[in-house]
HTML snippet that shows the backbone in 3Dmol.js (N, CA, C, O; Angstrom):
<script src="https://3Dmol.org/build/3Dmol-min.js"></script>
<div id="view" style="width:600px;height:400px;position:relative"></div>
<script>
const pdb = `
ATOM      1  N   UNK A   1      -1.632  12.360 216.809  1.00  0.00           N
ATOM      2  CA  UNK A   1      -0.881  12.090 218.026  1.00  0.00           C
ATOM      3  C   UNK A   1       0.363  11.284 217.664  1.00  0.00           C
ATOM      4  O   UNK A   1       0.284  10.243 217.011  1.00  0.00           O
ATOM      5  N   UNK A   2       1.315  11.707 218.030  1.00  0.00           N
ATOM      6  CA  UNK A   2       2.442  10.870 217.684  1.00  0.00           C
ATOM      7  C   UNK A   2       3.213  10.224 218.989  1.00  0.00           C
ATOM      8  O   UNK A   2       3.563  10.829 220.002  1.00  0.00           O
ATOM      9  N   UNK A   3       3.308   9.435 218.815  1.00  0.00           N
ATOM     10  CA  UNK A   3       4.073   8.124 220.262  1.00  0.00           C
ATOM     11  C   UNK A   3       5.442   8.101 220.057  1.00  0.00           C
ATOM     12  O   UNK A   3       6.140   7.970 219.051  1.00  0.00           O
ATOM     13  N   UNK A   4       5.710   8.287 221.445  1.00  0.00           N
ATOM     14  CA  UNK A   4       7.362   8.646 221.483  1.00  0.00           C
ATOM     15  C   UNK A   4       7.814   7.585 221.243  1.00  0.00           C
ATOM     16  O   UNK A   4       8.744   7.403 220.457  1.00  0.00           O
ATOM     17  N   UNK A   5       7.041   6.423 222.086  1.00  0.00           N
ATOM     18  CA  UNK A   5       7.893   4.860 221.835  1.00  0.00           C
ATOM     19  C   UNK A   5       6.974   4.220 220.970  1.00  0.00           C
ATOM     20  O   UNK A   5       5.827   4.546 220.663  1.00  0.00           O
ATOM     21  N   UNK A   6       7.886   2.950 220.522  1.00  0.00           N
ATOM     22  CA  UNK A   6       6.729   2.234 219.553  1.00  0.00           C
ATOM     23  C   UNK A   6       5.532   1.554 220.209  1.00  0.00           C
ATOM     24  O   UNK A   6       4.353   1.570 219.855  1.00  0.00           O
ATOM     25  N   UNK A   7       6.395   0.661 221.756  1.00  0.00           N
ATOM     26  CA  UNK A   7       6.296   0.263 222.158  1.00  0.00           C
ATOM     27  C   UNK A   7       4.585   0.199 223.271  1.00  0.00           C
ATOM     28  O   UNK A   7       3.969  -0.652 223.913  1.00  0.00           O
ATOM     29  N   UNK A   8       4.454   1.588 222.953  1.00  0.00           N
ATOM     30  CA  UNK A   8       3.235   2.203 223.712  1.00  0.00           C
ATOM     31  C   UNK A   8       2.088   2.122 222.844  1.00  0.00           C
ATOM     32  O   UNK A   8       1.001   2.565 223.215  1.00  0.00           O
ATOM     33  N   UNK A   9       2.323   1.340 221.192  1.00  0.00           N
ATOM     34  CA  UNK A   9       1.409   1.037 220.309  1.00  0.00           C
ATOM     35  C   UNK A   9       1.106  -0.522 220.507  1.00  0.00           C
ATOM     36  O   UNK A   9       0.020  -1.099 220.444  1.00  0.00           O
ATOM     37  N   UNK A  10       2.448  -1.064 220.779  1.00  0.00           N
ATOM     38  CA  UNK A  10       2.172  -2.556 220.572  1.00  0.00           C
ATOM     39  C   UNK A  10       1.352  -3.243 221.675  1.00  0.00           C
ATOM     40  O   UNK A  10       1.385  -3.210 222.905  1.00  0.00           O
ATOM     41  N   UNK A  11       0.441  -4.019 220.559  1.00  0.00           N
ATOM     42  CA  UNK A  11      -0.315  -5.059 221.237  1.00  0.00           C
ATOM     43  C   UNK A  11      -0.179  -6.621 221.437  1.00  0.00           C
ATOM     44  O   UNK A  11       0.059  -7.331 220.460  1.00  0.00           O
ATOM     45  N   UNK A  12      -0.322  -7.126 222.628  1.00  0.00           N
ATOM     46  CA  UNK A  12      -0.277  -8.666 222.803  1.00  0.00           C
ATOM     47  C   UNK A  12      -0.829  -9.301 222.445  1.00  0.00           C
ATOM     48  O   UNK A  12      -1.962  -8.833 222.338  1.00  0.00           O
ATOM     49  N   UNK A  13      -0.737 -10.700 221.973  1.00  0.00           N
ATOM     50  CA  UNK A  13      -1.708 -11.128 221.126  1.00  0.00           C
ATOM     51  C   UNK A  13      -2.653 -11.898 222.719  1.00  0.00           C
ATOM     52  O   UNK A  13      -2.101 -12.276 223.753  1.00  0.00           O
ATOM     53  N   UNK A  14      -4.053 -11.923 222.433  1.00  0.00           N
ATOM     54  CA  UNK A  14      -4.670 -12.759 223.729  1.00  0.00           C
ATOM     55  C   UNK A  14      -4.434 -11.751 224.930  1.00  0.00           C
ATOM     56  O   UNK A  14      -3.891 -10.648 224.999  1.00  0.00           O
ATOM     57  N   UNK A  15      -5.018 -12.519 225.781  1.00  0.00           N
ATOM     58  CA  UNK A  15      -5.068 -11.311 227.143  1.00  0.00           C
ATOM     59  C   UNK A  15      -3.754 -10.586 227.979  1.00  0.00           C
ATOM     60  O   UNK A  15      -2.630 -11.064 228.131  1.00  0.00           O
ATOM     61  N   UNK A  16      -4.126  -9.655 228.324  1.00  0.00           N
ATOM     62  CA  UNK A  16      -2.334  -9.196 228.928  1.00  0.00           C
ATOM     63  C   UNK A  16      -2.520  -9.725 230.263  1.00  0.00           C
ATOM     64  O   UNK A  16      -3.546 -10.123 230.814  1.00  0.00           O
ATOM     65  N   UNK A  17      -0.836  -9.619 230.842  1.00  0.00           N
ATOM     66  CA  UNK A  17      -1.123 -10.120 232.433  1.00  0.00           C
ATOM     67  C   UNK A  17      -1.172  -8.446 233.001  1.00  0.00           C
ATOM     68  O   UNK A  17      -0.605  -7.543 232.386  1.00  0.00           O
ATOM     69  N   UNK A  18      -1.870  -8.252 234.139  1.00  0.00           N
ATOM     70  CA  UNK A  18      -1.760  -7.501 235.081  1.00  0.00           C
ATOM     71  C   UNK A  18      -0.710  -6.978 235.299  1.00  0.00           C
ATOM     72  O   UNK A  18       0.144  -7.823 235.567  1.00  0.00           O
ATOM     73  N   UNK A  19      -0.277  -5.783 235.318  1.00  0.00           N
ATOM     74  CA  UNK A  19       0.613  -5.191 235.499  1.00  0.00           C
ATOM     75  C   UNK A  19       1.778  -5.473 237.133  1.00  0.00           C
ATOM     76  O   UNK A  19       3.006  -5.440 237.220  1.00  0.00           O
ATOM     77  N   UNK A  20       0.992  -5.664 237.918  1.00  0.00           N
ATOM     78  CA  UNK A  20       1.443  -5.755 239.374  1.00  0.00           C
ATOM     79  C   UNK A  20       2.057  -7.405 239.428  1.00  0.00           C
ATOM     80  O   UNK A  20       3.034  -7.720 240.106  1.00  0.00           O
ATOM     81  N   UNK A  21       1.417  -8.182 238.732  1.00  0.00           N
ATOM     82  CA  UNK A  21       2.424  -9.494 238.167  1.00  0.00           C
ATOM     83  C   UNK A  21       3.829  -9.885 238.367  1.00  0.00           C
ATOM     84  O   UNK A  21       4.422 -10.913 238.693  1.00  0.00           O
ATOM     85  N   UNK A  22       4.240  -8.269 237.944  1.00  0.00           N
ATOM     86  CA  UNK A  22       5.643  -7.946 238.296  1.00  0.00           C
ATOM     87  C   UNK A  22       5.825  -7.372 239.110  1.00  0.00           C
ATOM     88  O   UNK A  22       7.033  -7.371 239.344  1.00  0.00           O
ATOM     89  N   UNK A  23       5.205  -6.720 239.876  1.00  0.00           N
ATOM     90  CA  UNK A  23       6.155  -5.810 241.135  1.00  0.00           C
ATOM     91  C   UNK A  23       6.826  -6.867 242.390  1.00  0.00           C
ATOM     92  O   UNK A  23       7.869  -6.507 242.935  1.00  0.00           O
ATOM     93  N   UNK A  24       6.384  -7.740 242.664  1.00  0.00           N
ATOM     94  CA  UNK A  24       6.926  -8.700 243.723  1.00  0.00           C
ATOM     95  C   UNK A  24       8.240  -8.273 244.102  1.00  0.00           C
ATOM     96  O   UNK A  24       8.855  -7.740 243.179  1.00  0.00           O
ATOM     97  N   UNK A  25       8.794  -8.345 245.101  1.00  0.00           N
ATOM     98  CA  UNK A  25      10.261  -8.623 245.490  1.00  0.00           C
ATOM     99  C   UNK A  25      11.126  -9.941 245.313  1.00  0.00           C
ATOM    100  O   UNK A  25      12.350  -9.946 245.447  1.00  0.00           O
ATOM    101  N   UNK A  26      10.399 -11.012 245.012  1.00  0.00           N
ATOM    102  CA  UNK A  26      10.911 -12.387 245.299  1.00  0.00           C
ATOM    103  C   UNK A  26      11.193 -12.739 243.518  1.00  0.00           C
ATOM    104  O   UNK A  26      10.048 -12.543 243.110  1.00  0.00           O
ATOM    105  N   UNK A  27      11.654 -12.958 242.816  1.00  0.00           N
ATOM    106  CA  UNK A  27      12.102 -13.658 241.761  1.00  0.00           C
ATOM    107  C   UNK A  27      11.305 -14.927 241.544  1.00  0.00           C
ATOM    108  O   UNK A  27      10.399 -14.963 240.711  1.00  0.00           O
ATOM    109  N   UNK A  28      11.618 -15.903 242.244  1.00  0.00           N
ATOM    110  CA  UNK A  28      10.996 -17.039 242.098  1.00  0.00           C
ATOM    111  C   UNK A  28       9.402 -16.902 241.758  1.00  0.00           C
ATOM    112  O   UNK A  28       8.815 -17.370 240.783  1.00  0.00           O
ATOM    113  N   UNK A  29       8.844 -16.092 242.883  1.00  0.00           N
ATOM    114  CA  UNK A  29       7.519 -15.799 242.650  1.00  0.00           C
ATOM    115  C   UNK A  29       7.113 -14.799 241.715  1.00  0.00           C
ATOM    116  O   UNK A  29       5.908 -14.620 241.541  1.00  0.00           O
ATOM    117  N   UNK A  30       7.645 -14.373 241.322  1.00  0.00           N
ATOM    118  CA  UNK A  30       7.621 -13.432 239.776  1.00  0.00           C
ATOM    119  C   UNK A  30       7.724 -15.028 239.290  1.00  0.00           C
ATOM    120  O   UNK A  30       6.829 -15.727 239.766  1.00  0.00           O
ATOM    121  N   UNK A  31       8.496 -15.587 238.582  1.00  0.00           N
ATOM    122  CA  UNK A  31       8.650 -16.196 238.026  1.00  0.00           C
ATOM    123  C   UNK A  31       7.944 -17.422 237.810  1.00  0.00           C
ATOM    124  O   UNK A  31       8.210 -18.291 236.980  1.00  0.00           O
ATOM    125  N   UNK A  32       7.126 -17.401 238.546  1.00  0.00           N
ATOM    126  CA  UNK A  32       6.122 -18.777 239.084  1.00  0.00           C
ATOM    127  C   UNK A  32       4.571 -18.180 238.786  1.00  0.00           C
ATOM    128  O   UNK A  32       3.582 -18.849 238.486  1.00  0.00           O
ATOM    129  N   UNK A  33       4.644 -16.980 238.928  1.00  0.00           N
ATOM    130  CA  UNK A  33       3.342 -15.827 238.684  1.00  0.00           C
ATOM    131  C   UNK A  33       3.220 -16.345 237.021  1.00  0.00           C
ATOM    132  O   UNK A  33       2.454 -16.972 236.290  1.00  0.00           O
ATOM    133  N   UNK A  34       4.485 -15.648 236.978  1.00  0.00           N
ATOM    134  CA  UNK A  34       4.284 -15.423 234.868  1.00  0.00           C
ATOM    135  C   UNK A  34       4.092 -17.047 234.085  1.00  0.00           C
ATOM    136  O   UNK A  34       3.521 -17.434 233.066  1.00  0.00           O
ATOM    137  N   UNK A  35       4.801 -17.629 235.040  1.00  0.00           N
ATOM    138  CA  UNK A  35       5.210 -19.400 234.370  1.00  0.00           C
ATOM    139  C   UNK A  35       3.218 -19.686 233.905  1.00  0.00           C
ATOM    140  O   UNK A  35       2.805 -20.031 232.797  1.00  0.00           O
ATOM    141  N   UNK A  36       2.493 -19.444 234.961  1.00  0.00           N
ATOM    142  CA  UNK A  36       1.489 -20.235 235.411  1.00  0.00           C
ATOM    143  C   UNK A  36       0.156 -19.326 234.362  1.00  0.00           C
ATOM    144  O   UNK A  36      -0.769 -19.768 233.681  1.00  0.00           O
ATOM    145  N   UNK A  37       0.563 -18.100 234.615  1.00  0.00           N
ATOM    146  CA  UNK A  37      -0.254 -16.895 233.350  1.00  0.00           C
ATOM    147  C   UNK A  37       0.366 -17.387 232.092  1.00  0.00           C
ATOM    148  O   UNK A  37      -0.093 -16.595 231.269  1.00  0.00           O
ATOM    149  N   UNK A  38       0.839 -17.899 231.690  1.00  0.00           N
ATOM    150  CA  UNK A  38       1.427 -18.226 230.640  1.00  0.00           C
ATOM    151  C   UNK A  38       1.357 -19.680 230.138  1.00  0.00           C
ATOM    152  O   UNK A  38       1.547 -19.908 228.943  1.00  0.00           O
ATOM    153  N   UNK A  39       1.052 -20.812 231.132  1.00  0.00           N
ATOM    154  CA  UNK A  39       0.377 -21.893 230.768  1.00  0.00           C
ATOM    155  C   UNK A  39      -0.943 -21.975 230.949  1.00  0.00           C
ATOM    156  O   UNK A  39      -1.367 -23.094 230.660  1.00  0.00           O
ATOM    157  N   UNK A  40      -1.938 -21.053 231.396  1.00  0.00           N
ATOM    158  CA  UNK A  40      -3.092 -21.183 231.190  1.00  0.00           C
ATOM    159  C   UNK A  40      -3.599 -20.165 230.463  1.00  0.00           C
ATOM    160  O   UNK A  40      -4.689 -20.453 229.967  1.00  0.00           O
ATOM    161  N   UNK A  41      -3.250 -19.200 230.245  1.00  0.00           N
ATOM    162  CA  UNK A  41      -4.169 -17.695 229.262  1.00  0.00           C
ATOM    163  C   UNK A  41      -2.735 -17.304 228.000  1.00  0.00           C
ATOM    164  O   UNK A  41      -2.867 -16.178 227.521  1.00  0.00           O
ATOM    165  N   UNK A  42      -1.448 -18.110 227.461  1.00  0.00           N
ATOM    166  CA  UNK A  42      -0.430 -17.094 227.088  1.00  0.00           C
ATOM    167  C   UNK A  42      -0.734 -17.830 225.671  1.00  0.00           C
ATOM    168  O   UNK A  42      -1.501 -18.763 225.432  1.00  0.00           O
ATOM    169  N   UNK A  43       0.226 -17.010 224.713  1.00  0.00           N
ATOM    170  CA  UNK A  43      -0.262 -17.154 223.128  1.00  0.00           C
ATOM    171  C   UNK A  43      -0.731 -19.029 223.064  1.00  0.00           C
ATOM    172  O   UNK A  43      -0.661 -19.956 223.871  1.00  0.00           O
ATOM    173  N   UNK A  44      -1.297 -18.844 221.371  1.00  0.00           N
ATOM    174  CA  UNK A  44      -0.936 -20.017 220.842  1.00  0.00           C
ATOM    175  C   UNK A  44      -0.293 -20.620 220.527  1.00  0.00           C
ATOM    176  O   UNK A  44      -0.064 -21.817 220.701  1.00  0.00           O
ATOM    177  N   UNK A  45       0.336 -19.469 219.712  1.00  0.00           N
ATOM    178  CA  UNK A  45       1.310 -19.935 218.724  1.00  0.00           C
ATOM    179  C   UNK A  45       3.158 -20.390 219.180  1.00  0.00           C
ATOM    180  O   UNK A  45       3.988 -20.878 218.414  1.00  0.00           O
ATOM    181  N   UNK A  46       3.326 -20.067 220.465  1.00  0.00           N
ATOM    182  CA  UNK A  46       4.703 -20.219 220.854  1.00  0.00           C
ATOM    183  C   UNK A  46       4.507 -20.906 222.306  1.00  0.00           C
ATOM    184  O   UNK A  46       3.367 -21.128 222.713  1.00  0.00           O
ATOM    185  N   UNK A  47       5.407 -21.167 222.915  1.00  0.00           N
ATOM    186  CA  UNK A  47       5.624 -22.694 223.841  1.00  0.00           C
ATOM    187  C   UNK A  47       5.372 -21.506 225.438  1.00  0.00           C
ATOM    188  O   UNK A  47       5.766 -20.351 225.597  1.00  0.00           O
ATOM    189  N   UNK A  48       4.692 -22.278 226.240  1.00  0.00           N
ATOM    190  CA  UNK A  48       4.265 -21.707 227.371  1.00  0.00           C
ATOM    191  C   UNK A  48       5.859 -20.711 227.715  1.00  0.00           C
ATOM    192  O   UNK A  48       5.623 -19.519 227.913  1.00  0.00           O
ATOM    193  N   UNK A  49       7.010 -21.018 227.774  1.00  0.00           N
ATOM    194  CA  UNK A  49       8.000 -20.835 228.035  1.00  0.00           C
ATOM    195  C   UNK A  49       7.991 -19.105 227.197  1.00  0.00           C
ATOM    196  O   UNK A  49       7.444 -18.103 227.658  1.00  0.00           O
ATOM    197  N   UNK A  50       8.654 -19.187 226.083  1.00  0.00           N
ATOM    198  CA  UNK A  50       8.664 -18.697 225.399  1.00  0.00           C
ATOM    199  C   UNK A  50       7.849 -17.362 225.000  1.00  0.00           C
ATOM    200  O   UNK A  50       8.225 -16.415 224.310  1.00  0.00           O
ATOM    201  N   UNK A  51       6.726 -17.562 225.591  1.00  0.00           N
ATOM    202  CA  UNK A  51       5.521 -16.618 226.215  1.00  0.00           C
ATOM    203  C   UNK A  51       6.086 -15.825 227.273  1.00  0.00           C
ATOM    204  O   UNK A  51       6.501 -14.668 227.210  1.00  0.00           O
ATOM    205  N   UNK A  52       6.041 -16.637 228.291  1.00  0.00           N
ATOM    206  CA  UNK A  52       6.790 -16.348 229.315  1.00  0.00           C
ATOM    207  C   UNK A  52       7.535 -15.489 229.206  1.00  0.00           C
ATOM    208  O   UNK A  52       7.306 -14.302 229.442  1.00  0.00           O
ATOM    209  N   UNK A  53       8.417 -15.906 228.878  1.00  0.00           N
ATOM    210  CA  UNK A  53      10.321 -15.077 228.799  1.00  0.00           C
ATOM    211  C   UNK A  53       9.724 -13.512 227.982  1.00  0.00           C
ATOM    212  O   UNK A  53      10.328 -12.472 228.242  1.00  0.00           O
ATOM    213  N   UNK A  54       8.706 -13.491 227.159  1.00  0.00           N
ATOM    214  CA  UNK A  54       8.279 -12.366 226.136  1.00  0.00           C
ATOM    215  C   UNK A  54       7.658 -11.328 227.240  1.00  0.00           C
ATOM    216  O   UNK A  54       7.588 -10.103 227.132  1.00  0.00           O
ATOM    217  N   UNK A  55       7.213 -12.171 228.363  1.00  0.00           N
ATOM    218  CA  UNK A  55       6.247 -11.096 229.092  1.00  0.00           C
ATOM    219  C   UNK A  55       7.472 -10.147 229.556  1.00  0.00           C
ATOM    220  O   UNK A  55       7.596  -8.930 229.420  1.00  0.00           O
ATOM    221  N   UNK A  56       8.243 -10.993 230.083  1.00  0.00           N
ATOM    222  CA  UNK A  56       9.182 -10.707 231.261  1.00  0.00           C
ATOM    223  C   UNK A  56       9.772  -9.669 230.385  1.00  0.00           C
ATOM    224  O   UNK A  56       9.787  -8.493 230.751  1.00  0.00           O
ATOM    225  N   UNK A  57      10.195  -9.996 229.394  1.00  0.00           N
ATOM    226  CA  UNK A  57      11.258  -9.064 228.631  1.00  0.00           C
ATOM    227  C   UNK A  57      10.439  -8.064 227.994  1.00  0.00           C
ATOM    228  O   UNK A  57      11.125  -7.118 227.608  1.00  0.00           O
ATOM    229  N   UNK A  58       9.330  -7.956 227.775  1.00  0.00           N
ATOM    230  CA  UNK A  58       8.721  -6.815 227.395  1.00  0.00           C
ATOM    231  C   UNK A  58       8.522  -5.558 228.500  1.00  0.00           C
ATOM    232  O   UNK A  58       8.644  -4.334 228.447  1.00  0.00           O
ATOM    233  N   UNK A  59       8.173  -6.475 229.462  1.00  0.00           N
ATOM    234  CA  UNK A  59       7.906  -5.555 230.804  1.00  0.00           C
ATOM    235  C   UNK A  59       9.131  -4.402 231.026  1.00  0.00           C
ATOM    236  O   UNK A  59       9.132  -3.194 231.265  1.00  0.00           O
ATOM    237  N   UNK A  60      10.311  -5.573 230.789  1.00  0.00           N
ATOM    238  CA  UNK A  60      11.434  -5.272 231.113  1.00  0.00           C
ATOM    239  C   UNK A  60      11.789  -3.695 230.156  1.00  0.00           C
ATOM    240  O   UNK A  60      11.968  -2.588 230.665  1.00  0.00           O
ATOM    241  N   UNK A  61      11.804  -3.890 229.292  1.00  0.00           N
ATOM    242  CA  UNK A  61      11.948  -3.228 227.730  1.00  0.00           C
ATOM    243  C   UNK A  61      11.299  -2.221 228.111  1.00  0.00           C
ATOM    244  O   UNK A  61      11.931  -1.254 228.535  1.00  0.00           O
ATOM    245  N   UNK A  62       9.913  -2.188 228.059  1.00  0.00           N
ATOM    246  CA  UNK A  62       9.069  -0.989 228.057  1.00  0.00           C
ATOM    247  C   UNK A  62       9.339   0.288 229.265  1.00  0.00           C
ATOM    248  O   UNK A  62       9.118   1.495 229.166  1.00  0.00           O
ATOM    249  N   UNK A  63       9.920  -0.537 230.457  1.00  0.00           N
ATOM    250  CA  UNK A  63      10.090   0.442 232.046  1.00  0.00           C
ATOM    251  C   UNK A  63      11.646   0.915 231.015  1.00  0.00           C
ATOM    252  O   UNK A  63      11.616   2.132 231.203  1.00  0.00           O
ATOM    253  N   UNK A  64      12.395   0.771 230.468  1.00  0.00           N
ATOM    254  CA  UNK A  64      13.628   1.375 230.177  1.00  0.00           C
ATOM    255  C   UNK A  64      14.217   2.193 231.300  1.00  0.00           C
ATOM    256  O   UNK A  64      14.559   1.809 232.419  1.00  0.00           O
ATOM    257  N   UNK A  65      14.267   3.461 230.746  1.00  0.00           N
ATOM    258  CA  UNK A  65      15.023   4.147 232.264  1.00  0.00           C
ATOM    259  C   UNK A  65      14.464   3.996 233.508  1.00  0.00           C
ATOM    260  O   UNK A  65      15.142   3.595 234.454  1.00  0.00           O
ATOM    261  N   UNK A  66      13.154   4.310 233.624  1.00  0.00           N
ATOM    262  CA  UNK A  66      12.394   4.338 234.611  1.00  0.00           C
ATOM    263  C   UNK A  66      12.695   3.150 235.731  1.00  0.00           C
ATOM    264  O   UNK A  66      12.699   3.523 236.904  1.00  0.00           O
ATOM    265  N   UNK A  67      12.932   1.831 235.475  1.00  0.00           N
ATOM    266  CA  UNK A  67      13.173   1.201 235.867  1.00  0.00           C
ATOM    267  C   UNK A  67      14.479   0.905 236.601  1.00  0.00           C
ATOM    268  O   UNK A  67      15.494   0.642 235.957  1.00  0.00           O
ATOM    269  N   UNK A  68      14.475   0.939 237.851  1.00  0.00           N
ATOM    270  CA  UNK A  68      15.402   1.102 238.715  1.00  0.00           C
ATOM    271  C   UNK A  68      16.353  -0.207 238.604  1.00  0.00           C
ATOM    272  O   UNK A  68      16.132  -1.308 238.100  1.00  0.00           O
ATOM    273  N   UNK A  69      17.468   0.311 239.248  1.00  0.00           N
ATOM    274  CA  UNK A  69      18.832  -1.142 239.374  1.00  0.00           C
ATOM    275  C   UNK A  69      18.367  -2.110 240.003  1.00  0.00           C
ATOM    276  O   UNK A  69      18.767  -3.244 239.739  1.00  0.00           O
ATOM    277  N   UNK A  70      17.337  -1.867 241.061  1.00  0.00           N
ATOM    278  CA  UNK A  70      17.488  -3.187 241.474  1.00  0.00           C
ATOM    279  C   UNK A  70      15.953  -3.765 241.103  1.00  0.00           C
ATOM    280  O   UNK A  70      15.594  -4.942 241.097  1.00  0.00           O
ATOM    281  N   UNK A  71      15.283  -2.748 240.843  1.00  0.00           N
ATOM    282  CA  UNK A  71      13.940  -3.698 239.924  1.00  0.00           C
ATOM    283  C   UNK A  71      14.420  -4.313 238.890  1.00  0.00           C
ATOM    284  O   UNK A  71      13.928  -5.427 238.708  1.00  0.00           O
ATOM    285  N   UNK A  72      15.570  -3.827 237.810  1.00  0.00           N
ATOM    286  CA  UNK A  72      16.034  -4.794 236.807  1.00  0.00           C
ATOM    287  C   UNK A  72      16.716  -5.451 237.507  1.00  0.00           C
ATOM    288  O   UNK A  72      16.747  -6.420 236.748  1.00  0.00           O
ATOM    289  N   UNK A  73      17.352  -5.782 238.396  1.00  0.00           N
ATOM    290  CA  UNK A  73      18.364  -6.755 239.120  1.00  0.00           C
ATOM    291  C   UNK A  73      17.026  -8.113 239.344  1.00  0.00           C
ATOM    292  O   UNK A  73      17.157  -9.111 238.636  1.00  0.00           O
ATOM    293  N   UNK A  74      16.358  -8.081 239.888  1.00  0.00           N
ATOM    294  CA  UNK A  74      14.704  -8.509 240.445  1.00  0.00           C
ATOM    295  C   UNK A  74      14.204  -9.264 238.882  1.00  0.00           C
ATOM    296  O   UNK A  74      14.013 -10.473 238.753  1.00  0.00           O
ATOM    297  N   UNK A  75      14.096  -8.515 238.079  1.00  0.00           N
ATOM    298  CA  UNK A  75      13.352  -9.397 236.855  1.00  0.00           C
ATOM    299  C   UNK A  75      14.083  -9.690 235.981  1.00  0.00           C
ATOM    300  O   UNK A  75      13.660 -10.021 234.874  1.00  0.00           O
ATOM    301  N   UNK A  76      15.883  -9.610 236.412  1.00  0.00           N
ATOM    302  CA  UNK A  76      16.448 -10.516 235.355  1.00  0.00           C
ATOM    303  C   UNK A  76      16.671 -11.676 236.118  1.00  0.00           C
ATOM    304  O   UNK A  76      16.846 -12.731 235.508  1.00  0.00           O
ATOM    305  N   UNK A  77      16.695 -11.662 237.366  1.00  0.00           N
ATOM    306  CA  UNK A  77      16.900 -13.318 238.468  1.00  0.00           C
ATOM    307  C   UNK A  77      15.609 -14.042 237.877  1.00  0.00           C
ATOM    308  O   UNK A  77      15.628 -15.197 237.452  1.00  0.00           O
ATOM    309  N   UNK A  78      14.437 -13.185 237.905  1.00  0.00           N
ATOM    310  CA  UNK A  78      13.190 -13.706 237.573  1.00  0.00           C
ATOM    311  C   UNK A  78      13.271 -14.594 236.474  1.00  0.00           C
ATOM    312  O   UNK A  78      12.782 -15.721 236.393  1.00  0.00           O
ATOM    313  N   UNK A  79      13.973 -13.942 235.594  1.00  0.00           N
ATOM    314  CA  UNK A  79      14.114 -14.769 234.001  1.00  0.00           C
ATOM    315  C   UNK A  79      15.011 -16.023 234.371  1.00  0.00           C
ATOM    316  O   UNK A  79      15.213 -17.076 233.767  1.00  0.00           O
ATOM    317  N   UNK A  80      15.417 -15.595 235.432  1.00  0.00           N
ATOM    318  CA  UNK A  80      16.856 -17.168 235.579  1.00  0.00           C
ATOM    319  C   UNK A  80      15.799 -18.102 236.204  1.00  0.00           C
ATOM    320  O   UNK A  80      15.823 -19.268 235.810  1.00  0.00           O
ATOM    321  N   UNK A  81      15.075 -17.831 236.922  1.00  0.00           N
ATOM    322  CA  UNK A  81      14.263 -18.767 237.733  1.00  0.00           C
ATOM    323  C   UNK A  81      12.863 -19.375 236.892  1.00  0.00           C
ATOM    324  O   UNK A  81      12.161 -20.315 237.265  1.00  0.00           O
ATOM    325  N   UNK A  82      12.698 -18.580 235.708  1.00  0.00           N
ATOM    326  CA  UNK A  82      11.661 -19.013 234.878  1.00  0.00           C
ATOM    327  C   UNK A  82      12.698 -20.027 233.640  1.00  0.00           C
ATOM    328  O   UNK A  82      12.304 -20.703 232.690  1.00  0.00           O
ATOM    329  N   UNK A  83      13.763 -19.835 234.018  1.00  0.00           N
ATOM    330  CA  UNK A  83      14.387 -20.822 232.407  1.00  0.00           C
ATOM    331  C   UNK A  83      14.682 -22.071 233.925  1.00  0.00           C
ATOM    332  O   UNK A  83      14.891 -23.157 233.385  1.00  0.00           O
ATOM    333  N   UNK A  84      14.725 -22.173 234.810  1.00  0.00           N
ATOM    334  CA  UNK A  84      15.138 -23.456 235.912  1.00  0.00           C
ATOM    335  C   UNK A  84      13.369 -23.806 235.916  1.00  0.00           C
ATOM    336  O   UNK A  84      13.066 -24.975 235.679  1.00  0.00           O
ATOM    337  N   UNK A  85      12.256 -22.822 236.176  1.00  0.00           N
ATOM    338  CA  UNK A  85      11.436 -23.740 236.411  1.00  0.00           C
ATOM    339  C   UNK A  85      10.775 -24.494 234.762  1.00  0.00           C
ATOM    340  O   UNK A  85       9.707 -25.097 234.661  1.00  0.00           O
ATOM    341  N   UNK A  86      11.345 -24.340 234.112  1.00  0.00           N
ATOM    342  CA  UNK A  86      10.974 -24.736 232.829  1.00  0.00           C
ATOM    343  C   UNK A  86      12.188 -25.414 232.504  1.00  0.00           C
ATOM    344  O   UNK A  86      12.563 -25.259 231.341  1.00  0.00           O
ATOM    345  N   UNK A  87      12.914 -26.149 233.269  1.00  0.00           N
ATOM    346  CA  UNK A  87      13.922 -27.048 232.965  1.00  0.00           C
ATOM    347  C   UNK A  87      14.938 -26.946 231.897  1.00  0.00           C
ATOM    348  O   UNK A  87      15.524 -27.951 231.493  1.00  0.00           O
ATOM    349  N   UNK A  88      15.292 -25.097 231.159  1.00  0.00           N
ATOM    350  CA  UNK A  88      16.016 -24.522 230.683  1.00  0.00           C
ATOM    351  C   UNK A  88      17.175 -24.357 230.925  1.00  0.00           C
ATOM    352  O   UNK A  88      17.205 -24.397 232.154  1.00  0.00           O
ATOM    353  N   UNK A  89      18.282 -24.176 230.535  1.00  0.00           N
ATOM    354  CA  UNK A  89      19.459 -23.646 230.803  1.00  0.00           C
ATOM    355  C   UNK A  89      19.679 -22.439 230.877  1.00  0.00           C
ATOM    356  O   UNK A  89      20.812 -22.032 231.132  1.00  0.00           O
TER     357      UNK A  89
END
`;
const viewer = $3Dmol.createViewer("view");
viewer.addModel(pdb, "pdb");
viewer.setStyle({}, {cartoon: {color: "spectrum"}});
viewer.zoomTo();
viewer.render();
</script>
């Protein structure tokens, strides 16, 4: 079997979040969803944050085309509101 994307091989390290995690309309609450999955179940090895931002951007990554303008419009605010609630720039 050969995989079109790589991406459909790769695995997370530790538990994944739920897919629907992300569908929200609200940013903040995306962003407050992932913050909170990510300080209690997200890697070891890298900073609750940092986890975080990986979910978001993987999610992001993997929908590629499929993913509509304003669902990426939606989970890149998300990422702005996860670097403010993590006292990021």
């Amino acid at each position: 079997m050969v995989l079109r994307h790589w991406s459909r091989s790769a695995a997370l390290p530790g538990p994944a979040p739920s897919e629907d995690l992300f569908l929200g309309p609200d940013p903040k609450r995306i962003a407050s969803a992932v913050k909170a999955f990510a300080e209690t179940r997200g890697g070891l090895r890298t900073s609750p944050f940092r986890s975080a931002m990986s979910m978001l951007t993987f999610h992001i990554n993997r929908a590629g085309d499929a993913l509509s303008p304003e669902r990426r419009r939606i989970l890149e605010a998300a990422k702005d509101e996860l670097r403010k609630a993590f006292g990021r720039k």
